[in-house]
C-alpha angles and dihedrals in degrees: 000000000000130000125214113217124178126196139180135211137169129232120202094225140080116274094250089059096032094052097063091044092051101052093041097096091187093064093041111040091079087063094063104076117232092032132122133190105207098162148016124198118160110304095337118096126198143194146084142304123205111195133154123225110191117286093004131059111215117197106198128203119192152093140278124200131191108233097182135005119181114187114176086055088038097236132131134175129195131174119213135186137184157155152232111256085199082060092242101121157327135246131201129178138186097209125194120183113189113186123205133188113246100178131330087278103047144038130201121212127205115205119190117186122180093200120193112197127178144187125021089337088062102044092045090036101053118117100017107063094099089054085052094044093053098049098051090044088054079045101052085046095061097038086048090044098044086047086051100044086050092049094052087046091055088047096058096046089055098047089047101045117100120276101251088209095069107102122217115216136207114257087215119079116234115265122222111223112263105263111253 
């Protein structure tokens, strides 16, 4: 049975510069804690999850593809499967991310997953996925947030530090030594 959660988050940038961050996996995935990019090939991402569901930890190995992105709509669509290295379950979700503008400063970003889990995981996890849910998305927007926040301050500091190819000169002028 699968169970449709939707979450929101909120991006400080404008939608045009939010949008391809948002969509580039390999920047982002070490925002969403417990996650884990092991691998890149084409559009195909893989790698592991590690999430606890009340009373079990899942660690979950396994690959996400996008099947659609639109840009200029700001709409993109993967679908990801996995399973429980501890052979308790698997996991398979139809995911959707839609990104709109709020304001020129900052973008929201819907994210809709009809997530299919099986097993243990399942049957201990039932009932609580959306909490979960919830909390690592607030996560993943701090942590994306605070990593952008840091990039634009590193930015600045390297567009207003001084040029090192300016060279300084001696007031003085050079004297020759007096002839002999």
């Amino acid at each position: 049975m699968a169970e449709l959660i939707t979450n929101e988050f909120t991006v400080n940038l404008p939608i045009d510069e939010a949008w391809p961050i948002i969509c580039d996996v390999e920047r982002i995935a070490p925002c969403l804690p417990g996650a884990q990019l092991q691998e890149i090939e084409g559009t195909t991402y893989r790698g592991v999850v590690k999430i606890k569901l009340g009373a079990i930890t899942a660690n979950f190995k396994g690959e996400a593809e996008f099947i659609e992105r639109d840009d200029t709509a700001h709409r993109a669509k993967l679908a990801a499967s996995g399973r429980d290295t501890g052979g308790r379950g698997n996991a398979r979700a139809d995911v959707t991310a839609e990104a709109e503008s709020l304001s020129p400063t900052s973008t929201r970003c819907t994210v809709t997953a009809e997530l299919n889990i099986t097993g243990k995981v399942a049957q201990f996890g039932r009932g609580i996925m959306g909490d979960v849910s919830k909390k690592l998305m607030d996560q993943f927007s701090t942590n994306l947030n605070t990593m952008l926040d840091e990039e634009q301050l590193s930015d600045d500091a390297e567009s207003s530090a001084p040029d090192d190819e300016t060279a300084t000169t001696d007031d003085a002028a050079p004297t020759d030594p007096a002839p002999a």
